[in-house]
C-alpha positions as CSV (number, residue, x, y, z in Angstrom):
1,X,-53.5,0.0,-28.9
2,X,-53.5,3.3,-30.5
3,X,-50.5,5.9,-29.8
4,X,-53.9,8.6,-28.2
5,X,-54.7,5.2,-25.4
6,X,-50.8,4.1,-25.3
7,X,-49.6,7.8,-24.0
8,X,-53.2,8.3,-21.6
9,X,-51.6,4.7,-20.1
10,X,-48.2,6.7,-19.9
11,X,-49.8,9.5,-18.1
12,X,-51.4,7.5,-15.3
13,X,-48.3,5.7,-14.6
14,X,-46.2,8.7,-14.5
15,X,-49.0,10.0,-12.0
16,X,-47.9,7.0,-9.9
17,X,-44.6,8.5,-9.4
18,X,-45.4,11.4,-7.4
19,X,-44.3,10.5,-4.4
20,X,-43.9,14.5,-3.0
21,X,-46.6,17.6,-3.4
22,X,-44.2,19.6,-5.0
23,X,-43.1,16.6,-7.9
24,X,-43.3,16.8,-11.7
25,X,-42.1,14.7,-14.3
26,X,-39.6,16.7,-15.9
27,X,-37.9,13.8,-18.1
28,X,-40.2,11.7,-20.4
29,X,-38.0,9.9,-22.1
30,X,-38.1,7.5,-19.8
31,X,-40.9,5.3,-20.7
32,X,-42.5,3.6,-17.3
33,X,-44.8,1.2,-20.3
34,X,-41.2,0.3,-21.8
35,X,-39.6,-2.8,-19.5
36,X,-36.9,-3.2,-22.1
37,X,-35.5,0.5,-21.0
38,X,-34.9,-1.0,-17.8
39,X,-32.4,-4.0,-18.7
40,X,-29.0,-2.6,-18.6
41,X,-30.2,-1.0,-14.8
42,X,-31.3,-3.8,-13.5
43,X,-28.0,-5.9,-14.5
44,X,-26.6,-3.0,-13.2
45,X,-28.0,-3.5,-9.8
46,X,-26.3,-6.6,-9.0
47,X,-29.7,-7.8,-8.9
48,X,-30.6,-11.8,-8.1
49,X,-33.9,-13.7,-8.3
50,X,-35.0,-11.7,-5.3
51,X,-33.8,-8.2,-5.9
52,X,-34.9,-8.0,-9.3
53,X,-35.4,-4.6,-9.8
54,X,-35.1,-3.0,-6.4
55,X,-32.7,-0.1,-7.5
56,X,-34.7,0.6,-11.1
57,X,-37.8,2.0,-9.5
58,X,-35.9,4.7,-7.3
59,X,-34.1,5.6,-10.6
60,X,-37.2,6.0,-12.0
61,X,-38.2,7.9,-10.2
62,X,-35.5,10.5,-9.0
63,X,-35.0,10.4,-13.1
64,X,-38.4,11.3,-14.2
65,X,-39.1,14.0,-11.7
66,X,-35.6,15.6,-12.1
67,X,-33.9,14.7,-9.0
68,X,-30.6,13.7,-10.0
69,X,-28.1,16.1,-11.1
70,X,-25.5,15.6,-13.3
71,X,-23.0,17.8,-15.3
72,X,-24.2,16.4,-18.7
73,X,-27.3,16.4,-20.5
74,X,-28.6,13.1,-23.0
75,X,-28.1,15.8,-26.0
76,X,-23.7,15.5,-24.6
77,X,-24.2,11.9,-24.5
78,X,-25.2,11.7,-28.0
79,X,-22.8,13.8,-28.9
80,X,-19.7,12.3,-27.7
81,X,-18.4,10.5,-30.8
82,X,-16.1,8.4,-28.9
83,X,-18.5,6.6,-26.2
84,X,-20.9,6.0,-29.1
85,X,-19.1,4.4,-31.2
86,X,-17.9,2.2,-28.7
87,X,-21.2,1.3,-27.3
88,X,-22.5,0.6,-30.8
89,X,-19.3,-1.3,-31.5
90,X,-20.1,-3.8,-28.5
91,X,-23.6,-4.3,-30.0
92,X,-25.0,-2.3,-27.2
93,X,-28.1,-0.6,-27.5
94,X,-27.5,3.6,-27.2
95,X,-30.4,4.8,-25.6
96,X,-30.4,1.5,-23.1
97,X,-26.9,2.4,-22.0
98,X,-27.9,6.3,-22.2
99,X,-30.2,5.1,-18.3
100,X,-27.5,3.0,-17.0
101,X,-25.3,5.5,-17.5
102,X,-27.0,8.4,-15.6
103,X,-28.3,5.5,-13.0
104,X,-24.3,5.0,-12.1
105,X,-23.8,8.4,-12.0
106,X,-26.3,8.9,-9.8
107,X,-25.7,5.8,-7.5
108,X,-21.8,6.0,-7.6
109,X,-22.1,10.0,-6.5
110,X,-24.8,9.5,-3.8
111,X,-22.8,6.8,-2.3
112,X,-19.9,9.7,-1.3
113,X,-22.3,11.7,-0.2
114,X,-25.2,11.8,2.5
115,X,-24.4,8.4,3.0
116,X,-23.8,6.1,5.6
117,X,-21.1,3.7,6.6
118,X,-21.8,-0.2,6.9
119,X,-19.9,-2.9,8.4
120,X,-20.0,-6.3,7.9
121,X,-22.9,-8.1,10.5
122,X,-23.1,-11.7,9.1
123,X,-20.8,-14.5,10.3
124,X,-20.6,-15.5,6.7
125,X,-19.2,-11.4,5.6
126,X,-16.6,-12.1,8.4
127,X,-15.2,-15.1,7.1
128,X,-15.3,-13.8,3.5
129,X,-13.7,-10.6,4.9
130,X,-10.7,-12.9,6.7
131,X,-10.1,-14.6,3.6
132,X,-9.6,-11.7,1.6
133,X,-6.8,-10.5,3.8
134,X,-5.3,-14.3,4.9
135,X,-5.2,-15.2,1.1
136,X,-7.0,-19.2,0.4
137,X,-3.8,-20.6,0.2
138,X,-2.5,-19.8,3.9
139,X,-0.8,-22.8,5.3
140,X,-1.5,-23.5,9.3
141,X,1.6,-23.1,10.1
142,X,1.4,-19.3,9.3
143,X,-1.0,-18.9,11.2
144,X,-0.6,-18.2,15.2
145,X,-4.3,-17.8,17.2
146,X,-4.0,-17.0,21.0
147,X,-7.2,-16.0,23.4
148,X,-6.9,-13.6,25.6
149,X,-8.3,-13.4,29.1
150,X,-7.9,-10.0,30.9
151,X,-4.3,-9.2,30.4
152,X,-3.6,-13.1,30.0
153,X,-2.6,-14.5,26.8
154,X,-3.8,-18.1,26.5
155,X,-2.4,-20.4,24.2
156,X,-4.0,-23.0,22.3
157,X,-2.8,-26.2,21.8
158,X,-2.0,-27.2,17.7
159,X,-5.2,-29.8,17.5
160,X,-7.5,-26.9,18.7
161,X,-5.6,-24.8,16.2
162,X,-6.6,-27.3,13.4
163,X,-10.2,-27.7,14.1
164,X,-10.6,-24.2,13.8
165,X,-9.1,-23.2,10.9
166,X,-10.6,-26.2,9.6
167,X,-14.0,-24.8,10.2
168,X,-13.2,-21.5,8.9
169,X,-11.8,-23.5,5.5
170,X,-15.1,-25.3,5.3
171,X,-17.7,-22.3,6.2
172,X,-15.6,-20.6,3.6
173,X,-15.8,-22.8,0.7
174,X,-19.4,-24.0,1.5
175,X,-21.0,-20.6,2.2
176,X,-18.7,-17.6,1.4
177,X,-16.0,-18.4,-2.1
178,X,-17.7,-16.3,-5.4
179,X,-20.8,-15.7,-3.5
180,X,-22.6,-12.1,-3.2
181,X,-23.2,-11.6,0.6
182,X,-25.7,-8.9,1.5
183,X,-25.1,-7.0,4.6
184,X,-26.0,-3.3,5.5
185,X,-25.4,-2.8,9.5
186,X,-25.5,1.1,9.5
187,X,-22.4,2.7,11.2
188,X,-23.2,5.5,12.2
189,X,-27.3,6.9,13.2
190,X,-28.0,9.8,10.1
191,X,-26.9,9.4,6.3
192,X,-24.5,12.3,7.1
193,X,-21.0,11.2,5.8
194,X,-19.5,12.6,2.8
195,X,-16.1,11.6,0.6
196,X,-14.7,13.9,-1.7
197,X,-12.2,11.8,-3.1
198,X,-12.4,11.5,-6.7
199,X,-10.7,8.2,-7.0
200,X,-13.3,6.4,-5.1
201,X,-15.7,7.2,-7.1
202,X,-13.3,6.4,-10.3
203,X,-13.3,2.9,-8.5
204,X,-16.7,2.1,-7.6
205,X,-17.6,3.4,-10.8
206,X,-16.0,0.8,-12.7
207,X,-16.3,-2.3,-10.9
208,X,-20.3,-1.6,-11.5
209,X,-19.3,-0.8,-15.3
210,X,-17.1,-4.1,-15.3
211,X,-19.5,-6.4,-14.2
212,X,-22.7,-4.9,-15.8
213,X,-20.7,-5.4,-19.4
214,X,-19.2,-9.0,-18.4
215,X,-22.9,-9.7,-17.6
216,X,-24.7,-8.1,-20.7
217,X,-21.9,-9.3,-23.1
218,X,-19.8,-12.3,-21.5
219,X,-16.9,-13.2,-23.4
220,X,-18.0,-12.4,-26.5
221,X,-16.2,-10.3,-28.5
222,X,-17.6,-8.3,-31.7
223,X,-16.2,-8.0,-34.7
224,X,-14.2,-4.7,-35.8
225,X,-14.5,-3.5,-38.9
226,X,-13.7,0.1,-38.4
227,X,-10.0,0.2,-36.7
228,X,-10.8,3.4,-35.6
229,X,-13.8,2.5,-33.3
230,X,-12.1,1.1,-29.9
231,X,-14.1,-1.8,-28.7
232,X,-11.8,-1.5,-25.5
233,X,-14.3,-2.4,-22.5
234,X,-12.1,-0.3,-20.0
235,X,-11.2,2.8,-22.0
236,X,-15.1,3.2,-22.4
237,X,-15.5,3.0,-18.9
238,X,-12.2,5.6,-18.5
239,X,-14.3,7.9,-20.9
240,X,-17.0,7.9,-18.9
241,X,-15.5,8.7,-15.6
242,X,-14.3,11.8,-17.9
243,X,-18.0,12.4,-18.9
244,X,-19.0,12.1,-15.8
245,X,-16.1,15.0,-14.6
246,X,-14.7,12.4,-12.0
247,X,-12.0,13.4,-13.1
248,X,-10.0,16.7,-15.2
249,X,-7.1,14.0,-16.5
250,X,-7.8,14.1,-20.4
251,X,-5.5,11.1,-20.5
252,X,-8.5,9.0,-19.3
253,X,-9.7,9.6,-22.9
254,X,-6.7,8.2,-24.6
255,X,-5.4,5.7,-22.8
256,X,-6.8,2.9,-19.9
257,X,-3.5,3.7,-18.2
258,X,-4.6,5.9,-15.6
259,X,-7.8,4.2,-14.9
260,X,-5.6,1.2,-14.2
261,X,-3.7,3.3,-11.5
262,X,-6.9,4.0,-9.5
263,X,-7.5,0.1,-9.7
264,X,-4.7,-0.8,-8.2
265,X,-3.7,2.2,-5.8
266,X,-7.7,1.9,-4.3
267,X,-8.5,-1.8,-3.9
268,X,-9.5,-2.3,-0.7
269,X,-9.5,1.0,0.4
270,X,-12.4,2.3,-0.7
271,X,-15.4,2.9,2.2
272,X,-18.6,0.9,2.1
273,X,-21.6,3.0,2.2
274,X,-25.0,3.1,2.3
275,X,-26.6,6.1,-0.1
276,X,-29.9,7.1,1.2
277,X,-31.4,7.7,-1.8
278,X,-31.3,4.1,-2.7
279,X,-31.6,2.9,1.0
């Protein structure tokens, strides 16, 4: 196929975009023909065997036809000696990461804004919520249940008491340790809620980052030949929350020490949402 047939293909499947009268395609870097642009956004995703992909066409969309804004353009990207270097440095391909990049951006900022609460609506969330706060080491004898009945508290006898933490321990480890449970029970009735904290999206941020890389790369880690080139997995990550103007703090360029800090102070604090725009 010549390059005159290859961009006429390009063309018709950019026409498939168009979703709205009023949409162009303003960004044509993104090559729809290309399915090795898409890899590093659909590890991304968090997608299985039966999401593959889900996310990647609405960033395809909102990214050819100009839809997402951000405060920094491919031509900063490039530009930005450090996250190069380092993205090179893990054997990453730049223009690859240059799309996952902007697809974070974009999902991490529209999940703080028009979006919508979730809660938890499988039994199987529940439990793997309950653990999370009871720890998987809890002993029964920490543990104190008691029904209530109007104002009546009703005690249970210890061999009840067994049996049912028993079942929790079991549902647990047979349905709920290390695996990804999908649930998206919509809080509130519009996509109408917006966060302005910073630090959340510092957080969400880089637990996508964290376990796009440890998917991509594993445990492998590259050579270094040029001292000078940080191969540090979570100061790129603190550079690009900088990028991104998450945050003012240039220490986030220097150090992983602050990024750290977020980490720690907003685990298990930050809302679950629902943005609309990937709904």
């Amino acid at each position: 196929m010549d390059e005159t047939t290859r961009e006429e293909a390009r063309t018709k499947m950019y026409k498939t975009m168009l979703i709205e009268d009023t949409d162009r395609i303003v960004y044509r870097d993104w090559d729809p023909s290309n399915p090795e642009l898409r890899e590093y956004i659909d590890v991304a995703c968090g997608c299985n065997e039966e999401t593959f992909g889900a996310q990647t066409l609405q960033f395809e969309y909102r990214y050819c036809t100009g839809k997402i804004k951000m405060p920094f353009t491919k031509a900063d990207y490039l530009a930005n000696e450090d996250i190069i270097a380092t993205v090179k440095g893990l054997g990453l391909d730049v223009e690859k990461f240059w799309f996952a990049l902007v697809f974070i951006y974009d999902y991490v900022e529209t999940s703080f804004k028009n979006c919508a609460l979730i809660r938890p609506t499988s039994l199987n969330k529940a439990v793997q919520e309950l653990f999370k706060k009871l720890g998987e080491d809890f002993t029964d004898k920490e543990i104190e249940i008691t029904f209530k009945k109007g104002k009546k508290n009703i005690e249970i006898l210890p061999v009840v008491k067994r049996a049912l933490l028993e079942w929790l321990r079991e549902t647990y480890q047979r349905e709920c340790k290390d695996k990804p449970i999908r649930y998206c029970s919509i809080e509130t009735g519009k996509f109408e809620e917006v966060f302005t904290n910073s630090s959340y999206r510092i957080y969400l941020a880089t637990q996508i980052y964290r376990n796009m890389l440890n998917n991509i790369l594993g445990d492998k880690r590259p050579k270094q030949p040029d001292k000078s080139v940080s191969l540090n997995r979570l100061l790129l990550i603190s550079r690009i929350c900088y990028f991104y103007e998450f945050t003012r703090n240039d220490s986030f360029l220097y150090s992983d020490d602050s990024l750290k800090g977020i980490i720690k102070s907003c685990k298990g604090r930050v809302p679950a949402t629902q943005p609309a725009v990937y709904w």
